[in-house]
N, C-alpha and C positions, 0 to 999 in steps of 0.2 A: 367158512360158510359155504355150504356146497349149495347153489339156488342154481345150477344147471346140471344134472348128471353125465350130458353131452358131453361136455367139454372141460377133463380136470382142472385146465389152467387156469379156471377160475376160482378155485379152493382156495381159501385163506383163512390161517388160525384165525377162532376167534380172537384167544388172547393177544394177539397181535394188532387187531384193528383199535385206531383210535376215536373212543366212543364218543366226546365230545365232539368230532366232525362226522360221523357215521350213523348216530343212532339218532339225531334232529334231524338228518338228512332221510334217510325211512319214514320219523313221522311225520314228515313234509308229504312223504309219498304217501301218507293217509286217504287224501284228496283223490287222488288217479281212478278213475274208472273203470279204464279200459284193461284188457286183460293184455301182455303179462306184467304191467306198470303195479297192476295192485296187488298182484301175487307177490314180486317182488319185495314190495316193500310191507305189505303182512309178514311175509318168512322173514325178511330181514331182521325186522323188528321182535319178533319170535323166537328167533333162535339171538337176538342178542340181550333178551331180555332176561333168557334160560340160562343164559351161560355169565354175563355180566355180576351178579353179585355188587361189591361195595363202589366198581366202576360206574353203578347206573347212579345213584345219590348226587354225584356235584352235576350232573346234566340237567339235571329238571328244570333250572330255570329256564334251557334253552329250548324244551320240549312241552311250552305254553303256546306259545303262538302257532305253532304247527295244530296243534292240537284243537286250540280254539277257532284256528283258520277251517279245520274238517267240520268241525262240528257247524260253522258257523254256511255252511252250503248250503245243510237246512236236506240234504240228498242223504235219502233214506237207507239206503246201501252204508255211503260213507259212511253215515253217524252209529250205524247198527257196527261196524265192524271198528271204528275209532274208541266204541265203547266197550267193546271186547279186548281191544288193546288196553285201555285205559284200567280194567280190571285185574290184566295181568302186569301191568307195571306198578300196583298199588302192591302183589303178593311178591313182585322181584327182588327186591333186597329189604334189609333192614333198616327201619325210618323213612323210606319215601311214600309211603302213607304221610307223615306229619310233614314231610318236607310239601307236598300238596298242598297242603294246610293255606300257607300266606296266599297260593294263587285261586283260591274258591272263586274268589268276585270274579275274575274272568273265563273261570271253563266252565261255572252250573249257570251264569242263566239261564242261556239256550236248553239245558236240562228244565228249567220252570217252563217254559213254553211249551215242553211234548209232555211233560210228567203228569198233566192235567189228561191230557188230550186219549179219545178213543185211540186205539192203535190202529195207524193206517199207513200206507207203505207202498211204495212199487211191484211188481208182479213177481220180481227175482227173489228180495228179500222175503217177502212173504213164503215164497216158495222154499226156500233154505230153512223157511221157520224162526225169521227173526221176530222179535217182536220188541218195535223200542221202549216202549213203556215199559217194562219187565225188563231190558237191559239195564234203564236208567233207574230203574228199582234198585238193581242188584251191584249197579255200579256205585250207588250213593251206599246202601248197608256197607258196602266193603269200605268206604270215605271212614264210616262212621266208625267200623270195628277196627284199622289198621290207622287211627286218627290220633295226631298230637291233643296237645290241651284244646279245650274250646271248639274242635270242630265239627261237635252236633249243632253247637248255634250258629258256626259258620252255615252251615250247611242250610238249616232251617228259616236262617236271612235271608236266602238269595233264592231257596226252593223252600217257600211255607208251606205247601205242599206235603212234605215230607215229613211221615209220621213221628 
């Protein structure tokens, strides 16, 4: 993982890191604001999510509270860019779409609370062009298409909202 070009001594195979203490530990670093904390742990989690394969599947139960903890800031930045995460950990391997599944009740509420709501946001976010309503659109279709059994109605329980 090369997250500093400065300094090679910090390269280390992916295939050698271990995900269950690594990859919860990045979406911890969801949260971080300040810059290079949330750089850091954006690319972390980007390039382990790129390169992970069947190693990402048994971590997911560990990467609910991290997750629900970003989301749950209510910081328009964070949930924009936790959502972009949470996108691409749905298309990273095969079955953690369904592996999702059991934890709906705890990472869409907070999805019900903005899914309604005009899109509104901080001056940054805006300005990158995020927009959360349209993340949380596009975050929920991908629930639905990469979804074990049942998880249109999960999904429709906790965000009725949702077409």
């Amino acid at each position: 993982m090369d997250l500093s070009a400065s300094d090679s001594s910090k390269n280390v195979a992916l295939d050698t890191l271990d995900y269950k203490y690594y990859l919860p530990l990045f979406f911890d670093g969801l949260t971080e604001t300040g810059h290079p904390l949330n750089f850091f742990a954006a690319q972390g989690i980007h390039e382990m999510l790129e390169k992970g394969g069947p190693r990402i599947l048994p971590v997911i139960p560990q990467l609910i509270i991290p997750i629900k903890k970003a989301m749950n800031t209510r910081n328009y930045a964070v949930m924009c860019s936790t959502l972009r995460v949470l996108k691409r950990l749905v298309v990273s391997g095969e079955k953690v779409g369904e592996a999702l599944v059991p934890y709906f009740r705890q990472i869409l509420p907070i999805f019900n609370v903005f899914h309604g709501k005009s899109s509104t946001g901080d001056v940054v976010s805006r300005q990158r062009g995020d927009n959360l309503k349209e993340l949380i659109r596009e975050t929920l279709e991908l629930f639905e298409h990469h979804r074990g059994i049942g998880a249109l109605q999960h999904i429709k329980r906790v965000v009725p909202t949702y077409p």
